[in-house]
C-alpha angles and dihedrals in degrees: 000000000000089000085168095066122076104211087061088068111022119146119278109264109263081246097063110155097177090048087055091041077054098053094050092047086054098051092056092048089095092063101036117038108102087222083076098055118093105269115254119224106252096195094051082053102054120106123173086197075082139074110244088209137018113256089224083073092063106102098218095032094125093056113117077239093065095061105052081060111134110233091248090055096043080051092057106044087036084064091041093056094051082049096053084044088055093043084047097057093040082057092053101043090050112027096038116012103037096047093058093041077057092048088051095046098048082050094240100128114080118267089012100108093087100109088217089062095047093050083057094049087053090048092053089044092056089047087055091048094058094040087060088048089048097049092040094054093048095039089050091049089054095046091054088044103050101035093252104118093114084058108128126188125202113220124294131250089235089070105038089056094050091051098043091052089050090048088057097077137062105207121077105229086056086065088046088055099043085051088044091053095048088046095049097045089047084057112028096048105059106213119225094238089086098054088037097050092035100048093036108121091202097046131107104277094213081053091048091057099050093059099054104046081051100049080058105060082037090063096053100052083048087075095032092058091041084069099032081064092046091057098041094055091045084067112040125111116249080259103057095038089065094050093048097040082054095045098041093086101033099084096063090082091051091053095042082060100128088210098242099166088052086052097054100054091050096055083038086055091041091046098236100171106210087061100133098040097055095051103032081059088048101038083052089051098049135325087189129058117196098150087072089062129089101204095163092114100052077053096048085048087045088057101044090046084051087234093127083057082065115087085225096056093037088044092051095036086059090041094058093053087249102124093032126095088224120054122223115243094356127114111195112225118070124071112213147179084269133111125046115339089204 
């Protein structure tokens, strides 16, 4: 970020607890991550007696619409909706997850140049890159399966968020900061979507598995990135303290997106044809969905690193409806493709 400035990056105190936690995260890589595991055959697994998705994850499943849906058409959205999931989590991986594990690794992020950190960050990476081999085998089996392979999806909110924050300021470790916090809420929440489609009995199995391979390796960089974040904000200037402590809970929202505008295009593509009813009731509802996320550990992060003791973190974390009782912009009461896909 300020690479000019030393405090930015000045060495990790002898005492470091979060460098230790790292080590020992590190030493146990080799048995849990799922990249390790033999490999299952996706296509022996496949059966179409199954749903490829559960219908509570469609954001608008409780619409009157929904359930005049003919069994072909609820197929079909069903399957969409397990294919937007997939393109989702490959966005995250590799737009938001996989450039900061670099940064790490190339040490350009304060507080990363401890060789114990960037081992970590390899090992995470590693983790990303079979998560995208493992959602683009399954998205492209159900695709195959279901008659969908012309399906095509615009971009997702997630990541234009992301991009317009980061188009709001002019420095460039501004822009370093807005990409770390997306990064660290993606890993350091786990979304719903993991337990609900893993534990699900009338889903998919391949997709059950999936899941669930995946929810495991999700679990561990929950408590990496815990630390990483430790260690960045240990080493941030007062200025860029503030501005991180401003930005951390900001990307919630952006993640709580229910994708409204994917959604659209793909009824529009299946020719639903109460396309614009359906989404125009739900996009007046809510086009963001916060209540379907548990941000209590990125509170509970915000607290140990004392951000949440700064007027700018306090202040943010208010803003974005994540210390209210009443979220801003937000109805309860309707799940939805939203969150993170992770």
């Amino acid at each position: 970020m300020q690479t000019e400035t030393a405090y930015s990056h000045a060495p990790a105190a002898p005492d470091n607890n979060s460098i230790a936690a790292l080590a020992k995260m590190g030493e146990v890589w080799k048995e849990r991550a799922q990249v390790k595991n033999e490999e299952f055959e996706v296509e022996m697994m496949y059966s179409t007696e199954y749903d490829d998705f559960l219908d509570r994850l469609i954001p608008f499943h409780q619409h009157p619409r929904y359930g005049e849906l003919d069994d072909d058409m609820r197929t079909k959205i069903l399957s969409s909706g397990w294919i937007a999931y997939n393109e989702k989590t490959i966005d995250i991986e590799s737009k938001i997850i996989s450039p900061v594990c670099n940064e790490i690794i190339y040490g350009t992020l304060p507080g990363t140049q401890d060789e114990t950190i960037k081992w970590l960050a390899a090992q995470t990476l590693t983790d990303e890159a079979y998560h995208v081999l493992m959602v683009i085998q399954t998205a492209r089996l159900a695709r195959t399966q279901r008659g969908l392979l012309d399906l095509r999806l615009p971009s997702f909110d997630l990541v234009n968020q992301i991009e317009l924050e980061a188009a709001k300021y002019p420095e460039h470790w501004q822009k370093k900061i807005v990409r770390a916090v997306a990064c660290i809420c993606s890993e350091v929440f786990i979304s719903d979507y993991l337990s609900l489609l893993s534990d699900a009995d009338d889903v998919q199995p391949v997709n059950k598995i999936t899941t669930e391979a995946h929810r495991k390796d999700e679990l561990a960089h929950s408590g990496i990135f815990r630390h990483l974040t430790k260690e960045i904000v240990r080493h941030l200037t007062p200025r860029e303290l503030a501005f991180f402590a401003q930005l951390l809970p900001r990307p919630m929202r952006w993640f709580a997106s229910q994708e409204l505008s994917v959604w659209e295009t793909i009824l529009q593509q299946l020719d639903y044809e109460h396309t614009k009813e359906v989404i125009g009731d739900i996009r007046a509802e809510a086009e963001v969905a916060l209540f379907r996320v548990d941000f209590s550990e990125l509170i509970e992060l915000a607290e140990e690193t004392g951000l949440l003791n700064t007027s700018e973190g306090r202040e943010s974390f208010e803003a974005e409806g994540l210390l209210s009782n009443e979220p801003s912009m937000t109805k309860p009461g309707r799940p939805s493709l939203a969150v993170n896909m992770k």
